[in-house]
TIVEX-517371 format. One record per residue (C-alpha): residue number from 1; residue in three letters; x, y, z. Coordinates in nm, 3 decimals, padded with zeros to 5 digits, always signed. Layout:
   seq   type        px        py        pz
   NUM    Ala         X         Y         Z
...
***
This chain:
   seq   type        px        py        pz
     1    Unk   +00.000   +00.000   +00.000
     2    Unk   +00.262   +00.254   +00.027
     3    Unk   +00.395   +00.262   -00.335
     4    Unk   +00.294   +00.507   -00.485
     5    Unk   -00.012   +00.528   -00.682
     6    Unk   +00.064   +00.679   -00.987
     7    Unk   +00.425   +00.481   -00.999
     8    Unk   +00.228   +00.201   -00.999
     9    Unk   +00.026   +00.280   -01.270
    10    Unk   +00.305   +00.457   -01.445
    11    Unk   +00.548   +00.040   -01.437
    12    Unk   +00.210   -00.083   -01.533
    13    Unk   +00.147   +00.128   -01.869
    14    Unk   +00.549   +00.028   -01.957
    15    Unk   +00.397   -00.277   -02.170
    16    Unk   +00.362   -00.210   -02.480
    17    Unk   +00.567   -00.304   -02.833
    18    Unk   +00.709   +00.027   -02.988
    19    Unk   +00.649   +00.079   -03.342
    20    Unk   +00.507   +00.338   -03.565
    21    Unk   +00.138   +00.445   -03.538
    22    Unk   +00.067   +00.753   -03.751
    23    Unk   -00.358   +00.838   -03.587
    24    Unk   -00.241   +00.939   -03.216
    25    Unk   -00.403   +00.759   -02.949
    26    Unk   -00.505   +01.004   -02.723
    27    Unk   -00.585   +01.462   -02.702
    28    Unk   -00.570   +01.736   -02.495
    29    Unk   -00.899   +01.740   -02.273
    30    Unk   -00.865   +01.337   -02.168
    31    Unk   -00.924   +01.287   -01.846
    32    Unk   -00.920   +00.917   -01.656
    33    Unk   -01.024   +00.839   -01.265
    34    Unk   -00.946   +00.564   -01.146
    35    Unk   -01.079   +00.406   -00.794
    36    Unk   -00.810   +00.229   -00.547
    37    Unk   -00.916   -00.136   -00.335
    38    Unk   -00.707   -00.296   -00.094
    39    Unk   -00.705   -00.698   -00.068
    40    Unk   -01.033   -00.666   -00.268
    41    Unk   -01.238   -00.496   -00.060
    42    Unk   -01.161   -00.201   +00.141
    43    Unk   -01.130   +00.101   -00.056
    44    Unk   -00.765   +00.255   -00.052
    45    Unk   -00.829   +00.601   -00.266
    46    Unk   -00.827   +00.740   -00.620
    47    Unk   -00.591   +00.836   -00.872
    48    Unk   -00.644   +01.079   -01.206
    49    Unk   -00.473   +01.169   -01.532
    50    Unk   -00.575   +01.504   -01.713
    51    Unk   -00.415   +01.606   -02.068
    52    Unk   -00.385   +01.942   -02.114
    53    Unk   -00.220   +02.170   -02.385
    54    Unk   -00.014   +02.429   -02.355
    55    Unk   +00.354   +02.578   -02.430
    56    Unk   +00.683   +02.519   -02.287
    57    Unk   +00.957   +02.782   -02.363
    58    Unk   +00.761   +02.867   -02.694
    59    Unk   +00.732   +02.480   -02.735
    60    Unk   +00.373   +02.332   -02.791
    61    Unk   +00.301   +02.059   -02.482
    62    Unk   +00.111   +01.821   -02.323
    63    Unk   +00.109   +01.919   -01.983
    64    Unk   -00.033   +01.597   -01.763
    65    Unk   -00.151   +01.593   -01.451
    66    Unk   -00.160   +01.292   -01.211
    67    Unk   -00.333   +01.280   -00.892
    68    Unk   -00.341   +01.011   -00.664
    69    Unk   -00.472   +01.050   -00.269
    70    Unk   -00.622   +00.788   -00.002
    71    Unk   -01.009   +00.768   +00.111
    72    Unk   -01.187   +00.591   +00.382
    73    Unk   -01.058   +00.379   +00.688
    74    Unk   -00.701   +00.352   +00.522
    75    Unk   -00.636   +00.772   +00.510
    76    Unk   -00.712   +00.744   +00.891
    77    Unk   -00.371   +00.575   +00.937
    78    Unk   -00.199   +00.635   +00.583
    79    Unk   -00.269   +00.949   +00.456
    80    Unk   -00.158   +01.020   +00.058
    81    Unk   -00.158   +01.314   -00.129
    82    Unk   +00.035   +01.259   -00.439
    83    Unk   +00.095   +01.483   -00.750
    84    Unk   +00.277   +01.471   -01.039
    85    Unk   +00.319   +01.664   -01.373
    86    Unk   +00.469   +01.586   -01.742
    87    Unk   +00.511   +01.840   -02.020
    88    Unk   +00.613   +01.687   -02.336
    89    Unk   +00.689   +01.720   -02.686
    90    Unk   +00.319   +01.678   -02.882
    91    Unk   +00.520   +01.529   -03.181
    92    Unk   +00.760   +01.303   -03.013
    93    Unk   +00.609   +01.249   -02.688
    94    Unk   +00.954   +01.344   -02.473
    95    Unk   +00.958   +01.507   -02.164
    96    Unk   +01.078   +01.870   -02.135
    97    Unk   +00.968   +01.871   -01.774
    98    Unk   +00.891   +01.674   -01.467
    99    Unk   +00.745   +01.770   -01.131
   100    Unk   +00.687   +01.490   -00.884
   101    Unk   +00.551   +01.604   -00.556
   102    Unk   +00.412   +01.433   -00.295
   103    Unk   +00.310   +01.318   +00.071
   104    Unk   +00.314   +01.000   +00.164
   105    Unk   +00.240   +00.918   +00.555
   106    Unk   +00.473   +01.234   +00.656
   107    Unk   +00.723   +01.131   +00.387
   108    Unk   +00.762   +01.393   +00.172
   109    Unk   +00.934   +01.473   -00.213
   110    Unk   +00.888   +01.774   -00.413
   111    Unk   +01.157   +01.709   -00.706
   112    Unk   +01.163   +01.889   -01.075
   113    Unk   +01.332   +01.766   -01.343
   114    Unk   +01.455   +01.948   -01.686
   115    Unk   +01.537   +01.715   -01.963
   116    Unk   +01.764   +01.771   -02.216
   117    Unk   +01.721   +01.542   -02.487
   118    Unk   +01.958   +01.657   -02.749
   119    Unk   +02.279   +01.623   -02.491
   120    Unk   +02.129   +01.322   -02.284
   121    Unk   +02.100   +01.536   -01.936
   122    Unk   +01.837   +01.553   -01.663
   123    Unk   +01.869   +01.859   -01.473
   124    Unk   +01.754   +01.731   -01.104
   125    Unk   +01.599   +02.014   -00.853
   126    Unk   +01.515   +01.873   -00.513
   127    Unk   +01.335   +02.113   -00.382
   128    Unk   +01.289   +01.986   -00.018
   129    Unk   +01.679   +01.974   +00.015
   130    Unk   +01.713   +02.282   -00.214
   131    Unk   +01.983   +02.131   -00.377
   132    Unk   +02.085   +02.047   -00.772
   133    Unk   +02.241   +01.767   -00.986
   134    Unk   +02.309   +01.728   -01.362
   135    Unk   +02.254   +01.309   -01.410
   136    Unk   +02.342   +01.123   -01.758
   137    Unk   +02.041   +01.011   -01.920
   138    Unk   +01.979   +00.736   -02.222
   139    Unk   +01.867   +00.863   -02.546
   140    Unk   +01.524   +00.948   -02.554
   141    Unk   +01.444   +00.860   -02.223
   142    Unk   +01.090   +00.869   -02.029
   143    Unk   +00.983   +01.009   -01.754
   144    Unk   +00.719   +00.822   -01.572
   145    Unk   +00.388   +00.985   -01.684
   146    Unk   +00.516   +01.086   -02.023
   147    Unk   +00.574   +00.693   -02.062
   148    Unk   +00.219   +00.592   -02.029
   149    Unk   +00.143   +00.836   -02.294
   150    Unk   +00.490   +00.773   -02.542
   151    Unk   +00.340   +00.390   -02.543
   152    Unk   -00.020   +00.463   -02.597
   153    Unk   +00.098   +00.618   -02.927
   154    Unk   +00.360   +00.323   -03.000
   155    Unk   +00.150   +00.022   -02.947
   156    Unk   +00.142   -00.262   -03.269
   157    Unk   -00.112   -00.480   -03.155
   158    Unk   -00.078   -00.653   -03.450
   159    Unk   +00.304   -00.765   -03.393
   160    Unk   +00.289   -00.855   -03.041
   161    Unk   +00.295   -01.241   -02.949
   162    Unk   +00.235   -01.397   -02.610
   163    Unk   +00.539   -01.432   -02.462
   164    Unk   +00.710   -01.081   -02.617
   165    Unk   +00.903   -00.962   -02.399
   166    Unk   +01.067   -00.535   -02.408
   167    Unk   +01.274   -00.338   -02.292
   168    Unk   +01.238   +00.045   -02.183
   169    Unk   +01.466   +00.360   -02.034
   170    Unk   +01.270   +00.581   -01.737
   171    Unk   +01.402   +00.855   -01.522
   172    Unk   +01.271   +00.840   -01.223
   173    Unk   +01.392   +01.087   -00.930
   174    Unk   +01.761   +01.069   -00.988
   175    Unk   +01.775   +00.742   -01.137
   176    Unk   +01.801   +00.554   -01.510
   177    Unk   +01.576   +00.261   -01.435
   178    Unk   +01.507   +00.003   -01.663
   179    Unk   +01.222   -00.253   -01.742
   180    Unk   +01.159   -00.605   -01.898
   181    Unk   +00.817   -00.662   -01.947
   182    Unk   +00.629   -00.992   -02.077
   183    Unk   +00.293   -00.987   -02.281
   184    Unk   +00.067   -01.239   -02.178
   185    Unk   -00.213   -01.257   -02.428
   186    Unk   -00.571   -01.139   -02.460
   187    Unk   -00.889   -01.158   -02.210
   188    Unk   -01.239   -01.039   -02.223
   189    Unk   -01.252   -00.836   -01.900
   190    Unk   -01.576   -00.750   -01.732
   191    Unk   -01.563   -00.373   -01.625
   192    Unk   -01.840   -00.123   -01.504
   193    Unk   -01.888   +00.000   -01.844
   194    Unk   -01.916   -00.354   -01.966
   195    Unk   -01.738   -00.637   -02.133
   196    Unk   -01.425   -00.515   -02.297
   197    Unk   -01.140   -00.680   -02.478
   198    Unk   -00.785   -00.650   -02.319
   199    Unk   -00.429   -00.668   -02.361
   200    Unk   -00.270   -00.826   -02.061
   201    Unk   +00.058   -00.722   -01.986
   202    Unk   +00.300   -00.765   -01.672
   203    Unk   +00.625   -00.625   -01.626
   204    Unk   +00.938   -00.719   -01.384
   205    Unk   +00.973   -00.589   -01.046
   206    Unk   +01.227   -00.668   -00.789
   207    Unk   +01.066   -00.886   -00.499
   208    Unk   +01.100   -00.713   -00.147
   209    Unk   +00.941   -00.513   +00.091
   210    Unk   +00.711   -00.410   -00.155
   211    Unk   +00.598   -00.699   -00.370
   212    Unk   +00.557   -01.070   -00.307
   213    Unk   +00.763   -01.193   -00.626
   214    Unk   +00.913   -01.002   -00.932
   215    Unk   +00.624   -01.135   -01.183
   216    Unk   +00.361   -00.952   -00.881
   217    Unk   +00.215   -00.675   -01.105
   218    Unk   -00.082   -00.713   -01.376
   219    Unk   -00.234   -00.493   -01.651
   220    Unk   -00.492   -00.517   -01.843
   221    Unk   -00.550   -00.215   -02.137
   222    Unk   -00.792   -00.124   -02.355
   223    Unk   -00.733   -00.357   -02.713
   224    Unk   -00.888   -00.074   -02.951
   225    Unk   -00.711   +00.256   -03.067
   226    Unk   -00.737   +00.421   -02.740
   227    Unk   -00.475   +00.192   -02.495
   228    Unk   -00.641   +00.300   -02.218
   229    Unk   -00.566   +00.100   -01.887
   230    Unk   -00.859   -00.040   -01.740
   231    Unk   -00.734   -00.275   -01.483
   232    Unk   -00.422   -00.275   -01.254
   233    Unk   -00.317   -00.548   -00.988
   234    Unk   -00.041   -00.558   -00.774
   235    Unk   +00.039   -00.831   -00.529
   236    Unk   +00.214   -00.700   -00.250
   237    Unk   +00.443   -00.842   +00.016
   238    Unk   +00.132   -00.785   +00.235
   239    Unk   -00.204   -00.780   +00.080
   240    Unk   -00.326   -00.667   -00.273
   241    Unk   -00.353   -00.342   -00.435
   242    Unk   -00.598   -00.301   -00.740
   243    Unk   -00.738   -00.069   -00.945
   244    Unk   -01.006   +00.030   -01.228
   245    Unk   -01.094   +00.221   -01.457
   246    Unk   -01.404   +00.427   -01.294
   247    Unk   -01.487   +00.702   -01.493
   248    Unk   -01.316   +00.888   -01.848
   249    Unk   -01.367   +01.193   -02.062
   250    Unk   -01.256   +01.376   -02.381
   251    Unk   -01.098   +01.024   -02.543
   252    Unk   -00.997   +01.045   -02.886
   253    Unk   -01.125   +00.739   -03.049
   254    Unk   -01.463   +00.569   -02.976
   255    Unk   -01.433   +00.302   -02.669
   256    Unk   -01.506   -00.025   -02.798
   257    Unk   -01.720   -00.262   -02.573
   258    Unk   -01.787   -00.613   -02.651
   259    Unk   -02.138   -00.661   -02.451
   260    Unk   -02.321   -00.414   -02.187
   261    Unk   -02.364   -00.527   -01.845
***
């Protein structure tokens, strides 16, 4: 329960099979909610994702912003208030700029980050510490918000075979982190807005205090031109963490549903 939200959903969304896709998958005015349970039945909190457009440095942006905060019995004795913000290239999808702050049971981050594609930098402000770093990056590297939406626009659903298995660069703080992740096929999943046809993907983590094993996290996405993420599980050292899609707005392409409940 204390990862983070939107981290989780951010290692989740780092499934799919890069290639080119020329209709974009998602616009400025999208909006997702998403509704947090713990073990399966006590509700943990929500988490968000708007897509907004704007300019960066006379640059035209996405600007995303995640949300992700606790409700009920568990915000009594693990309160979360999480935020997080992407602005990134509307052609190429790579970040300019990354703000990740949060609050997480008295543990506290409030961290920007500048990326310089071209020369391979991240310029790293911790603002709690007031102090600066210039890190190495890879080449085109993600940060973890702009990666759900790079993906979304990559995805070849036709190419990918159970079994596939990727490879992607993420900055993340002050870190290069890197991820294997392993598609597992397709699945009709029942949701609240009905039956829908998924992509089930799950990617590597390392097994600790966190999670029970490293194959512990599951996604399942949208399998139409949207890639929208409609189911996340995690199994954690103690417990389960899941969540759903609840409610969505402003999508670009029509959301395909197999059967109404």
């Amino acid at each position: 329960m204390k990862k983070q939200i939107l981290l989780i959903l951010a290692i989740f969304t780092v499934t799919f099979t890069v290639a080119s896709n020329p209709e974009p998958a998602f616009k400025g005015g999208e909006w997702f909610k998403f509704k947090m349970s713990y073990s399966g039945f006590l509700k943990a909190g929500n988490a968000t994702l708007q897509v907004n457009e704007t300019t960066l440095n006379g640059k035209p942006v996405f600007h995303v912003v995640g949300k992700g905060w606790t409700t009920g019995m568990i915000k009594w004795f693990f309160k979360v208030e999480d935020r997080y913000e992407s602005y990134f290239d509307k052609t190429t999808i790579l970040p300019y700029k990354f703000i990740r702050n949060i609050d997480e049971g008295g543990h506290k981050k409030n961290i920007e980050i500048k990326f310089d594609q071209e020369n391979r930098k991240a310029l790293v402000y911790n603002k709690k510490h007031e102090t600066k770093k210039t890190v190495d990056t890879k080449a085109n590297v993600q940060d973890m918000v702009s990666t759900f939406y790079y993906l979304r626009n990559k995805l070849d659903t036709k190419t990918l075979k159970v079994g596939d298995e990727i490879k992607l660069d993420m900055f993340f703080d002050e870190e290069n982190y890197g991820f294997k992740l392993k598609f597992l096929g397709k699945e009709n999943l029942d949701t609240s807005f009905g039956t829908v046809e998924t992509l089930m993907f799950r990617p590597y983590v390392m097994a600790g205090r966190v999670f029970k094993e490293e194959e512990s996290l599951t996604l399942w996405v949208s399998n139409d031109k949207n890639k929208i993420p409609l189911r996340i599980k995690a199994d954690l050292a103690v417990g389960s963490l899941r969540a759903d899609l609840e409610a969505f707005k402003g999508l670009k392409h029509s959301f395909k549903i197999i059967a109404d409940n």
